[in-house]
N, CA, C and O atoms as a CHARMM CRD file, in Angstrom:
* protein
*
  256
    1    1 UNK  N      7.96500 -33.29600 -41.12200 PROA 1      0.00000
    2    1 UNK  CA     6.64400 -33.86400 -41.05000 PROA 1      0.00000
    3    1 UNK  C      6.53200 -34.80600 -39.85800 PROA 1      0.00000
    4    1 UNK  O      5.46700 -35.03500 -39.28500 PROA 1      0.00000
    5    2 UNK  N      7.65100 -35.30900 -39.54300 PROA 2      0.00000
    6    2 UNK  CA     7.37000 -36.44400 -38.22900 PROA 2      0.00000
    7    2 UNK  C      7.41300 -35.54200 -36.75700 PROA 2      0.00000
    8    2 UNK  O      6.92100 -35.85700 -35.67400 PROA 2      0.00000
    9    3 UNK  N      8.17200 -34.32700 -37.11900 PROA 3      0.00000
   10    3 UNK  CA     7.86600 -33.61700 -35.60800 PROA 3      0.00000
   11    3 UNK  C      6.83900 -32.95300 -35.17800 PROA 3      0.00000
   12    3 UNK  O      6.64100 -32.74800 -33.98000 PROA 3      0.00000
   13    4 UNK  N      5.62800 -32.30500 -36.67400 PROA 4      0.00000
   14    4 UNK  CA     4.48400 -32.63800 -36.07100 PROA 4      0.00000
   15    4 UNK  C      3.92000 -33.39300 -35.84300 PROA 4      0.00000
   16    4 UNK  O      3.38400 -33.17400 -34.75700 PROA 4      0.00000
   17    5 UNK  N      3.57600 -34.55100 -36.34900 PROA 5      0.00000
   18    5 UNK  CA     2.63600 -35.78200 -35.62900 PROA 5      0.00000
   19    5 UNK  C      3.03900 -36.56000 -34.12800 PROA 5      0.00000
   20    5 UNK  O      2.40400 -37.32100 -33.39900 PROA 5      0.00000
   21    6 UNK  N      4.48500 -35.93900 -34.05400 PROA 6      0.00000
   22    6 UNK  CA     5.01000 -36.36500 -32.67800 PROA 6      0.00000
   23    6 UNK  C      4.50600 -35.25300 -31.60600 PROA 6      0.00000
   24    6 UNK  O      4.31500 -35.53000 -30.42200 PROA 6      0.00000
   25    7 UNK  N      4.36200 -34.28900 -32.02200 PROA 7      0.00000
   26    7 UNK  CA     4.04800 -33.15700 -31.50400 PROA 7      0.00000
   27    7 UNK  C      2.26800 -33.33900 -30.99000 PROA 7      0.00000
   28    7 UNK  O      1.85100 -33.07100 -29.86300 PROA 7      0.00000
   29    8 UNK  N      1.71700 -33.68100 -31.75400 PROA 8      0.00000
   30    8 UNK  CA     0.13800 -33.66700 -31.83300 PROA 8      0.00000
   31    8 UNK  C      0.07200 -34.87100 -30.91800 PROA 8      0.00000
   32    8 UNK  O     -0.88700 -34.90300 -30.14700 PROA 8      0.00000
   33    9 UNK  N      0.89500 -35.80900 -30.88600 PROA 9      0.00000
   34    9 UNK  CA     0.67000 -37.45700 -30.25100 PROA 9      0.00000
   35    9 UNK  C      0.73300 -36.95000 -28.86200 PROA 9      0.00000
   36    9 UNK  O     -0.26400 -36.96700 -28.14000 PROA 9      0.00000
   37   10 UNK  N      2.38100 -36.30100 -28.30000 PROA 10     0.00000
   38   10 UNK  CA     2.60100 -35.77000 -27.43600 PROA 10     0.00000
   39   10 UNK  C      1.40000 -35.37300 -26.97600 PROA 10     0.00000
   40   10 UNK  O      1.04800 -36.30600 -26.25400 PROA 10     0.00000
   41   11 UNK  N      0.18600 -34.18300 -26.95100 PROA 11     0.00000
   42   11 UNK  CA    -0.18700 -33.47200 -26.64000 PROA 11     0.00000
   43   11 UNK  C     -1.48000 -33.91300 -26.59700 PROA 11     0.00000
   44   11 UNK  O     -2.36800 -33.32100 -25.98500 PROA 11     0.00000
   45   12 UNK  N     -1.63900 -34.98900 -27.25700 PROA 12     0.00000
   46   12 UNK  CA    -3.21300 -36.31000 -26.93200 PROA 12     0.00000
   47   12 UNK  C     -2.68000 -36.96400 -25.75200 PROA 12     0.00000
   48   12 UNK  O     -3.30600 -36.74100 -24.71600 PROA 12     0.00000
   49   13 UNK  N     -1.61300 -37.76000 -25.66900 PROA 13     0.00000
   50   13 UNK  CA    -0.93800 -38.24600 -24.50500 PROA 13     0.00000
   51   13 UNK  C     -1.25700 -37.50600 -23.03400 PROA 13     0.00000
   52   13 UNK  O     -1.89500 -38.09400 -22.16000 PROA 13     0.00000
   53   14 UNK  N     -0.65700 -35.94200 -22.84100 PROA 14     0.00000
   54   14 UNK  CA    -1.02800 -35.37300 -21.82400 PROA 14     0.00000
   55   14 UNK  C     -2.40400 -35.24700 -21.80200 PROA 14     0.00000
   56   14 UNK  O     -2.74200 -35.43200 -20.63300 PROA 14     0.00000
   57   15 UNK  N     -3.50700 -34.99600 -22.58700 PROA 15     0.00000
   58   15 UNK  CA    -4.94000 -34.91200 -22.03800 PROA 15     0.00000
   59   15 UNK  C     -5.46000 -36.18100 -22.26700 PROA 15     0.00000
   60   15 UNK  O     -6.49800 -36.16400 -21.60600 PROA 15     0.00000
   61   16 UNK  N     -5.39200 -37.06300 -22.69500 PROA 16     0.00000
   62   16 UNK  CA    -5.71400 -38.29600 -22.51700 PROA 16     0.00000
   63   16 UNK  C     -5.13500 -38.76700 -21.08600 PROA 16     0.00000
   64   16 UNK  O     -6.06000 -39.46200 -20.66700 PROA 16     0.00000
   65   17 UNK  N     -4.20100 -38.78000 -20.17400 PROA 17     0.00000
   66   17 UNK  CA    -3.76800 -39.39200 -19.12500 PROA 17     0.00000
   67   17 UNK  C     -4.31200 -37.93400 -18.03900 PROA 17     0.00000
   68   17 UNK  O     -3.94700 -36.76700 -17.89300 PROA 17     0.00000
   69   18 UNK  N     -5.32600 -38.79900 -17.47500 PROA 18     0.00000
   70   18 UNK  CA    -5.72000 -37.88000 -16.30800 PROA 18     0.00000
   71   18 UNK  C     -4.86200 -37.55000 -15.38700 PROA 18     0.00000
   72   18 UNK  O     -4.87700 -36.42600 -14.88500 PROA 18     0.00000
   73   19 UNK  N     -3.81700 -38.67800 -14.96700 PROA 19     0.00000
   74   19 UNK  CA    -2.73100 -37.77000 -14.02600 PROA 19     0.00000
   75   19 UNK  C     -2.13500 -37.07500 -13.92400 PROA 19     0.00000
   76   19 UNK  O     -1.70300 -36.53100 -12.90800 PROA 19     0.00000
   77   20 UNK  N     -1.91700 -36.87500 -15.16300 PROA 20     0.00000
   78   20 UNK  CA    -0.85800 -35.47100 -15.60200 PROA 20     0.00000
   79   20 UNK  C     -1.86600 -34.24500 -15.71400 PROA 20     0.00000
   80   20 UNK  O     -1.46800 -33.08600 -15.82900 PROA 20     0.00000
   81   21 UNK  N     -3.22600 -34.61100 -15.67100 PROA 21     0.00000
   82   21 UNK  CA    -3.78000 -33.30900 -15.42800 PROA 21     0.00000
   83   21 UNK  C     -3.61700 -32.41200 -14.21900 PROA 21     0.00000
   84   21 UNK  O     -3.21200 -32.81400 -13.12800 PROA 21     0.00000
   85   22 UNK  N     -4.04700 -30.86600 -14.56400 PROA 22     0.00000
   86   22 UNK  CA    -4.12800 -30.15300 -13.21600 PROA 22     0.00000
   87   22 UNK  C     -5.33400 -30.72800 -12.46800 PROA 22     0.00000
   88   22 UNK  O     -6.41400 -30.90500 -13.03300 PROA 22     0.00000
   89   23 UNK  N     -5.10700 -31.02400 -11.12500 PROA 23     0.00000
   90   23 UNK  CA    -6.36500 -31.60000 -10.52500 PROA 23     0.00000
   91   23 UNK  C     -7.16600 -30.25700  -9.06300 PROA 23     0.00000
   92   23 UNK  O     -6.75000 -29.18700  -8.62000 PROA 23     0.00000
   93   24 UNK  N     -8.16000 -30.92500  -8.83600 PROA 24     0.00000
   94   24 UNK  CA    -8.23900 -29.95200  -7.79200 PROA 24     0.00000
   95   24 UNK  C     -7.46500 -29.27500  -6.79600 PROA 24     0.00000
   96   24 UNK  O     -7.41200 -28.10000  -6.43300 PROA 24     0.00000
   97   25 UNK  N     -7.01900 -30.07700  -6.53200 PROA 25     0.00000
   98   25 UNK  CA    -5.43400 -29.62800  -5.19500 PROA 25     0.00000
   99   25 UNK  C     -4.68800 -28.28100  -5.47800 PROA 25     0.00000
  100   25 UNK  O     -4.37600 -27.32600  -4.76600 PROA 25     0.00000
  101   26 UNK  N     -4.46400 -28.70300  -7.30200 PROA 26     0.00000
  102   26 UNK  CA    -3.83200 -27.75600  -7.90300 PROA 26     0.00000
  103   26 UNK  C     -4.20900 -26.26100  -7.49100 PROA 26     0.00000
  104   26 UNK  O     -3.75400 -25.30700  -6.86000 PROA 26     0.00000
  105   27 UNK  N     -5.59900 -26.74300  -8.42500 PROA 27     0.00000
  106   27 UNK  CA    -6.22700 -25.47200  -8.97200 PROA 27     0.00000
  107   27 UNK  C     -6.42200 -24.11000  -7.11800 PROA 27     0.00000
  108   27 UNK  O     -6.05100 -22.94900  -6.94500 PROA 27     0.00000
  109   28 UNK  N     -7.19800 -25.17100  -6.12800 PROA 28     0.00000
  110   28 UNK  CA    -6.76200 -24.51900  -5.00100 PROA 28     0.00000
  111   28 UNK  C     -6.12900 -23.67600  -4.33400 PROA 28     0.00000
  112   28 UNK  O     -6.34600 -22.70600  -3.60800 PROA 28     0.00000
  113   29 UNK  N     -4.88200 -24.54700  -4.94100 PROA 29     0.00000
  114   29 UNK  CA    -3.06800 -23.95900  -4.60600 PROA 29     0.00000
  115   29 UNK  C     -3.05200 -22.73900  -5.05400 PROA 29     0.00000
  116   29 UNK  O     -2.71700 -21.75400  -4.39700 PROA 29     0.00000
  117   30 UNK  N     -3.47900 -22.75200  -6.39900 PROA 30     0.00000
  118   30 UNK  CA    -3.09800 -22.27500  -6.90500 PROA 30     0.00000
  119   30 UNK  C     -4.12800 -20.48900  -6.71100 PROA 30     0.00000
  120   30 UNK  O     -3.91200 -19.37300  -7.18400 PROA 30     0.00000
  121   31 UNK  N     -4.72200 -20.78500  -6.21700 PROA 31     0.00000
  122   31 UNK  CA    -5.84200 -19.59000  -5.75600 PROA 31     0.00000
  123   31 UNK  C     -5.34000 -19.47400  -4.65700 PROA 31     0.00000
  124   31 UNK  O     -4.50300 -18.58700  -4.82400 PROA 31     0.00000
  125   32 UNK  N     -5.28100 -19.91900  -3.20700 PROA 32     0.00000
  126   32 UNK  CA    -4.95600 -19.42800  -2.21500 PROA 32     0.00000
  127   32 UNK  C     -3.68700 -18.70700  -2.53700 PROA 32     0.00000
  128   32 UNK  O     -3.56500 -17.52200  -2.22600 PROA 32     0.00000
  129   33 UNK  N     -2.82200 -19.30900  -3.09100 PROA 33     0.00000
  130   33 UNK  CA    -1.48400 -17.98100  -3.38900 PROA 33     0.00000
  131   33 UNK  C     -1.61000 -16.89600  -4.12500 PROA 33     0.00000
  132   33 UNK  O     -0.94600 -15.89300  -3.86200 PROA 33     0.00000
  133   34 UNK  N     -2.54400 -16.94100  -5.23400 PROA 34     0.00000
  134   34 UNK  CA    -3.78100 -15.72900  -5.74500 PROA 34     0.00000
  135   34 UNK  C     -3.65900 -14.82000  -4.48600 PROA 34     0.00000
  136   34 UNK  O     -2.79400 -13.95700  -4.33400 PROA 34     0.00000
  137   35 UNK  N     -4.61300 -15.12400  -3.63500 PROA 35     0.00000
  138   35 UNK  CA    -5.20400 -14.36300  -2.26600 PROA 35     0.00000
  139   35 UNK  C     -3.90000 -13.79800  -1.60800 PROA 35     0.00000
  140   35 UNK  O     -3.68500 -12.64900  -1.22100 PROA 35     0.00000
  141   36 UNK  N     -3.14600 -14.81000  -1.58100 PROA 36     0.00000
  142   36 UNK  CA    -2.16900 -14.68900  -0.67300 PROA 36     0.00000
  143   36 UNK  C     -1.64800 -13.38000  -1.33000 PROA 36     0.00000
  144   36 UNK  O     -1.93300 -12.29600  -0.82200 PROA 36     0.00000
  145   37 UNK  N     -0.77200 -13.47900  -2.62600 PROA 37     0.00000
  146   37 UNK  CA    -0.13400 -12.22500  -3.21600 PROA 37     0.00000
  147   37 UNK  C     -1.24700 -11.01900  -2.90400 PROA 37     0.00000
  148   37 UNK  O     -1.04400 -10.14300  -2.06300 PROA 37     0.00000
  149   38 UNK  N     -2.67900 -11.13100  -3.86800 PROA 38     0.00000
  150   38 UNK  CA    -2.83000  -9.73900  -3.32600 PROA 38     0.00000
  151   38 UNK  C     -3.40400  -9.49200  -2.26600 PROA 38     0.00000
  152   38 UNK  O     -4.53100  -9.51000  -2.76100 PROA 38     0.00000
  153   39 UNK  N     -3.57800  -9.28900  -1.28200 PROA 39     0.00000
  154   39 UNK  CA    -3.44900  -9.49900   0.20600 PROA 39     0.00000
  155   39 UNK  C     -1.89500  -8.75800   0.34800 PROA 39     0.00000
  156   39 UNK  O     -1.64900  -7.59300   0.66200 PROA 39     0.00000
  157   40 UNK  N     -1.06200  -9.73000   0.04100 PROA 40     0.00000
  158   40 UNK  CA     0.33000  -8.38500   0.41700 PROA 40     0.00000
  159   40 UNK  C      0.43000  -7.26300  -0.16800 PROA 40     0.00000
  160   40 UNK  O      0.65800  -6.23600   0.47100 PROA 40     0.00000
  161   41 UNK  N      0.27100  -7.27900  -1.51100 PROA 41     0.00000
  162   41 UNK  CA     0.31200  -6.52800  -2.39400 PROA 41     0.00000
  163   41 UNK  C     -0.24700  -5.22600  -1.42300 PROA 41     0.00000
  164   41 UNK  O      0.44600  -4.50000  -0.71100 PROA 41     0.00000
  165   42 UNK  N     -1.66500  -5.17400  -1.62200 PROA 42     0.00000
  166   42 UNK  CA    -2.41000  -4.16400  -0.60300 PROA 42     0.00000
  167   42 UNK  C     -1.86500  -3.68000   0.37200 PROA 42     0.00000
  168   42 UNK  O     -1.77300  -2.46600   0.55400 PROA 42     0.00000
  169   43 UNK  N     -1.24800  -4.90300   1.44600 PROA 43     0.00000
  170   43 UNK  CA    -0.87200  -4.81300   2.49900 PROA 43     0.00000
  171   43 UNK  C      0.79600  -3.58300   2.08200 PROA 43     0.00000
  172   43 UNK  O      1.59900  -3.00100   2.81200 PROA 43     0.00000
  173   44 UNK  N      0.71100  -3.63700   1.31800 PROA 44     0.00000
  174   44 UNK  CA     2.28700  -3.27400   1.09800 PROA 44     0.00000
  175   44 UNK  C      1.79500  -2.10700   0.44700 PROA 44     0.00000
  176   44 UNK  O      2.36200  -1.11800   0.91200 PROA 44     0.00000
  177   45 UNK  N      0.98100  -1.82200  -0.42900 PROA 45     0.00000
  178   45 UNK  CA     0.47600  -0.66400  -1.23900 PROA 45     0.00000
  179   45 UNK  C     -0.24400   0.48600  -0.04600 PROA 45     0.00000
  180   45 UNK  O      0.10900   1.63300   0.22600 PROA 45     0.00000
  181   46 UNK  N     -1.19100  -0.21100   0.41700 PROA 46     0.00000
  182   46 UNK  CA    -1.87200   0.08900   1.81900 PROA 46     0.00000
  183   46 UNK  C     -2.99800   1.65200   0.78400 PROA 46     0.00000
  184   46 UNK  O     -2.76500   2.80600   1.14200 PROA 46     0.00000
  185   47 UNK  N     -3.71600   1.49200   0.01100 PROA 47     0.00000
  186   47 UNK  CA    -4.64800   2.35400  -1.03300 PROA 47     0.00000
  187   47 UNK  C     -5.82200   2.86400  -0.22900 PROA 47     0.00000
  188   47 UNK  O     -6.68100   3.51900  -0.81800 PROA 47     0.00000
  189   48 UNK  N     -5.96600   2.55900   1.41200 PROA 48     0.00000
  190   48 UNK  CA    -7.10400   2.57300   1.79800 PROA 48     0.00000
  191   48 UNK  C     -7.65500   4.34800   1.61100 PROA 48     0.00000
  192   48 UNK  O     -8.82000   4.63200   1.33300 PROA 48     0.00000
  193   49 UNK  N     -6.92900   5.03800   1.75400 PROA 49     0.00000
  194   49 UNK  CA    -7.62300   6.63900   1.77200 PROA 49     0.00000
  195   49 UNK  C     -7.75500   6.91900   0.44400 PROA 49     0.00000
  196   49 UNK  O     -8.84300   7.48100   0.31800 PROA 49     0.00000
  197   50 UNK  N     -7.19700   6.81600  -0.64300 PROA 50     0.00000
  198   50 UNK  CA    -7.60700   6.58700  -2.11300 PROA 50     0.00000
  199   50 UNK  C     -8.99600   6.02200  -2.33300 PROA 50     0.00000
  200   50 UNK  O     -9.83400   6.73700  -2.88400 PROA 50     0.00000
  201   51 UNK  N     -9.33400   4.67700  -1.90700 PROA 51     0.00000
  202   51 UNK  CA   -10.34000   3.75500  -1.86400 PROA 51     0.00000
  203   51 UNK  C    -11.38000   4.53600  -0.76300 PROA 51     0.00000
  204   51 UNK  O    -12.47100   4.03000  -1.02600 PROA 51     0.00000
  205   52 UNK  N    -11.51000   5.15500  -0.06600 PROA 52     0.00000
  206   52 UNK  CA   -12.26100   5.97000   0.59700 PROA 52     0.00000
  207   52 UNK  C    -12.49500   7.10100  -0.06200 PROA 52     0.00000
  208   52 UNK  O    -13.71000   7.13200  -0.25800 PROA 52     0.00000
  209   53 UNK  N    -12.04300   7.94300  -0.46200 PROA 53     0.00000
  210   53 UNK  CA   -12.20300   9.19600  -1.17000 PROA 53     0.00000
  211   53 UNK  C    -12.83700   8.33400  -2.18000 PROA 53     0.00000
  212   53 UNK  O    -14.05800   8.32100  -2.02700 PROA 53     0.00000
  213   54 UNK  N    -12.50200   7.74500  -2.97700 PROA 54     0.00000
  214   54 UNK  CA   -12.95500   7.51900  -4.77500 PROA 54     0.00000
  215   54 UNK  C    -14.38000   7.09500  -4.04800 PROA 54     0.00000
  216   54 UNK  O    -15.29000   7.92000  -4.13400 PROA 54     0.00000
  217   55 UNK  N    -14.70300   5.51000  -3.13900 PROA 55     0.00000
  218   55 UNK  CA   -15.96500   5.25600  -3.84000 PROA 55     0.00000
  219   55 UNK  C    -16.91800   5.37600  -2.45100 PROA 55     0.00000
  220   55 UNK  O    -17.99200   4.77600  -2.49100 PROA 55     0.00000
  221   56 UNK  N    -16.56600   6.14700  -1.18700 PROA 56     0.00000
  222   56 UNK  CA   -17.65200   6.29000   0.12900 PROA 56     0.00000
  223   56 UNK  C    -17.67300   7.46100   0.66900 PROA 56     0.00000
  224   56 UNK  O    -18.42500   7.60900   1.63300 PROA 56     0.00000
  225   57 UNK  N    -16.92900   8.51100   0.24100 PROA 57     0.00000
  226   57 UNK  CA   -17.31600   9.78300   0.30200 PROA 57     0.00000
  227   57 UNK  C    -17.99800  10.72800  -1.04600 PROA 57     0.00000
  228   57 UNK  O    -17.62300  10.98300  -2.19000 PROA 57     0.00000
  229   58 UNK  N    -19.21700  11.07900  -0.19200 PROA 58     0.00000
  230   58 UNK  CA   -19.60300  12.39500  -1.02200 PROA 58     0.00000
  231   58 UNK  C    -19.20700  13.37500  -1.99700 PROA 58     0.00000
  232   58 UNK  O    -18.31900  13.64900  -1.19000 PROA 58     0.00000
  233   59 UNK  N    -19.11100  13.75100  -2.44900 PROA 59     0.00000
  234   59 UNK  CA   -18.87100  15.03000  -2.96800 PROA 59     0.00000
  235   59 UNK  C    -19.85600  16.85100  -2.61200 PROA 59     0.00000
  236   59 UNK  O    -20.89200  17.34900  -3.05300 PROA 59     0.00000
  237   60 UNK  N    -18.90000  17.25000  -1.71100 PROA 60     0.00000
  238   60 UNK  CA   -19.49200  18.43900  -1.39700 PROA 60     0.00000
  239   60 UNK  C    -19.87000  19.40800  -2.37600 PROA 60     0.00000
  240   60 UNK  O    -19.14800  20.06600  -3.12600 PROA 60     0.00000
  241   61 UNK  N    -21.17200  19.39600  -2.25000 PROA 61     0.00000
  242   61 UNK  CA   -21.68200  20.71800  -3.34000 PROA 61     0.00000
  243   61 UNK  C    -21.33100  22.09800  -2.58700 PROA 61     0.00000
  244   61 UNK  O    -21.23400  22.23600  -1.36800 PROA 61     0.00000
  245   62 UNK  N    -21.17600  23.01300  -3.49400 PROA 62     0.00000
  246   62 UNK  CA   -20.89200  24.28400  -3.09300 PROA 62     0.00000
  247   62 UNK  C    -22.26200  25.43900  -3.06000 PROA 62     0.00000
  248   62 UNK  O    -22.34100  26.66200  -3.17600 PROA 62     0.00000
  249   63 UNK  N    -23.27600  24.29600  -2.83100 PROA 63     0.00000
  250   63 UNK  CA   -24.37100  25.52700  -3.42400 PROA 63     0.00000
  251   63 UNK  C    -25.34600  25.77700  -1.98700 PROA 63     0.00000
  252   63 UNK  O    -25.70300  24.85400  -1.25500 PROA 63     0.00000
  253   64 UNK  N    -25.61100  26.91900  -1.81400 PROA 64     0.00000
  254   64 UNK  CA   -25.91500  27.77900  -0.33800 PROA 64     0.00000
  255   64 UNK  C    -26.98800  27.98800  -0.56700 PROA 64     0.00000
  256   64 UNK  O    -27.68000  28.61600   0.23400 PROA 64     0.00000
């Protein structure tokens, strides 16, 4: 019984103290390396003629 209420205290503690929050800087960071991965990802996959066929070419009808 005391390691939950230590548990629950704990966990008012971190959102009660704004510094220990994630702050903007974070959240940033944390997106530009978002971008960053897929950006390589692609770069490394390289899907572009897939991604051309599926959604900017036509489909040729066969009808004369």
């Amino acid at each position: 019984m005391v390691g939950s209420t230590g548990g629950a205290s704990g966990l008012f503690k971190f959102v009660s103290n704004p510094s220990k929050r994630p702050q903007l800087t974070d959240l940033q960071a944390a997106t530009a390396w978002g971008v960053a991965a897929g950006t390589t990802a692609l770069w490394l996959v390289q899907p572009f003629d897939w991604i051309k066929k599926t959604f900017f070419e036509k489909e040729k009808s066969d009808e004369k």
